[in-house]
C-alpha positions in Angstrom: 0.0 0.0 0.0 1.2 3.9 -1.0 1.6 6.0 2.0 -0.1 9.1 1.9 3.0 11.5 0.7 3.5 9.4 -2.0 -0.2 8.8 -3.1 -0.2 12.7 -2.9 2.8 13.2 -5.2 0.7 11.2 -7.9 -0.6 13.5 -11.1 -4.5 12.5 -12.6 -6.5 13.7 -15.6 -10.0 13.7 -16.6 -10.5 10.5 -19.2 -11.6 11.8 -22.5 -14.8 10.1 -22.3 -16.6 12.0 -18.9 -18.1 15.4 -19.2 -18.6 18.0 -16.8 -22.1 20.0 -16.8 -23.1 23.2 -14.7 -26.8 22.7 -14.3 -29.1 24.7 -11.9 -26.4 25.5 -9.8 -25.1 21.8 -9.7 -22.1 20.5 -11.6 -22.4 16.5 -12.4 -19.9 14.4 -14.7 -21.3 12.6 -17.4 -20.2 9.4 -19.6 -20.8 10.0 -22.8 -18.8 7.1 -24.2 -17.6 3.3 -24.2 -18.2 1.4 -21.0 -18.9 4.2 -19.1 -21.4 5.1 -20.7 -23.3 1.8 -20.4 -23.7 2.6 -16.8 -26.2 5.4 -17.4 -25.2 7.1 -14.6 -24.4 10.9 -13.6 -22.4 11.6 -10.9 -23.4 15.3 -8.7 -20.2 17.0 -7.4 -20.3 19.2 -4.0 -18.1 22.3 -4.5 -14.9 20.6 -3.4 -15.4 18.2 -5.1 -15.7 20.2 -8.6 -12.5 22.4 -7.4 -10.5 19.0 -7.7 -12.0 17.5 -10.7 -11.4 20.9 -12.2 -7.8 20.9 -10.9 -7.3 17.1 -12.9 -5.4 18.7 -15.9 -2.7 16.0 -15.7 0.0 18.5 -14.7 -0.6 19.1 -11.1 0.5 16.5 -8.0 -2.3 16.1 -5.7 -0.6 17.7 -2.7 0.0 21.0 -4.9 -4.2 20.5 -5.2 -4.6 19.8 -2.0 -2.5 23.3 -0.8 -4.2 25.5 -3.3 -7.7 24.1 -2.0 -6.9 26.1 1.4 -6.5 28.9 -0.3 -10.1 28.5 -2.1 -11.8 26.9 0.9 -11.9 27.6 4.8 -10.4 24.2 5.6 -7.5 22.8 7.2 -4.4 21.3 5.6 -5.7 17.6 7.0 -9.4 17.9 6.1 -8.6 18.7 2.1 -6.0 16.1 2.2 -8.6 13.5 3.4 -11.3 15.0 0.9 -8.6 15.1 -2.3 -7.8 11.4 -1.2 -11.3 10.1 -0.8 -12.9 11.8 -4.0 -10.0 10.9 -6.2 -10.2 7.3 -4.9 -14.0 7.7 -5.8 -13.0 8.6 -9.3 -10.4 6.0 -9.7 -13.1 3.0 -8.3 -15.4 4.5 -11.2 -12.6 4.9 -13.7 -13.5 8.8 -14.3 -9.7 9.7 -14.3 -6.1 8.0 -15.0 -2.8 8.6 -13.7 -0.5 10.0 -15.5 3.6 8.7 -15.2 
């Protein structure tokens, strides 16, 4: 098992084939191809969560999102570790995003 510094040196991006829609207020991703897409299923995103999925460019480590979510959010340095952690292991269970070497 990774420790936590070096899952949060590891760099995601968005797969190709997931969406991202603002819609009354409420941004959800959205399959729109292959497998994925099969599932017929939207996912909602709490503002947190949307800040890291919009951070997913493939460039950036997750600690360097994690630090610039405390600068966005009124949390502390644990809490948006823990919530960068648990949504991008959400994302990676529902194969929404792959690393990136």
């Amino acid at each position: 098992m990774n420790s936590t510094s070096e899952i949060m040196q590891k760099v995601f991006r968005k797969k190709e084939e997931i969406v991202s829609r603002k819609i009354a207020g409420e941004t959800i991703l959205v399959p729109i191809s292959g497998k994925l897409a099969d599932m017929q299923r939207i996912f909602s995103l709490s503002p947190v969560a949307e800040y890291i999925w919009n951070q997913l460019n493939g460039e950036r480590n997750l600690q360097e999102i994690s630090s610039s979510i405390l600068s966005v959010f009124d949390v502390e340095k644990e809490q948006a570790d823990a919530d960068v952690q648990e949504f991008i292991g959400e994302l990676l269970e529902k194969e929404l995003i792959t690393g990136v070497n």
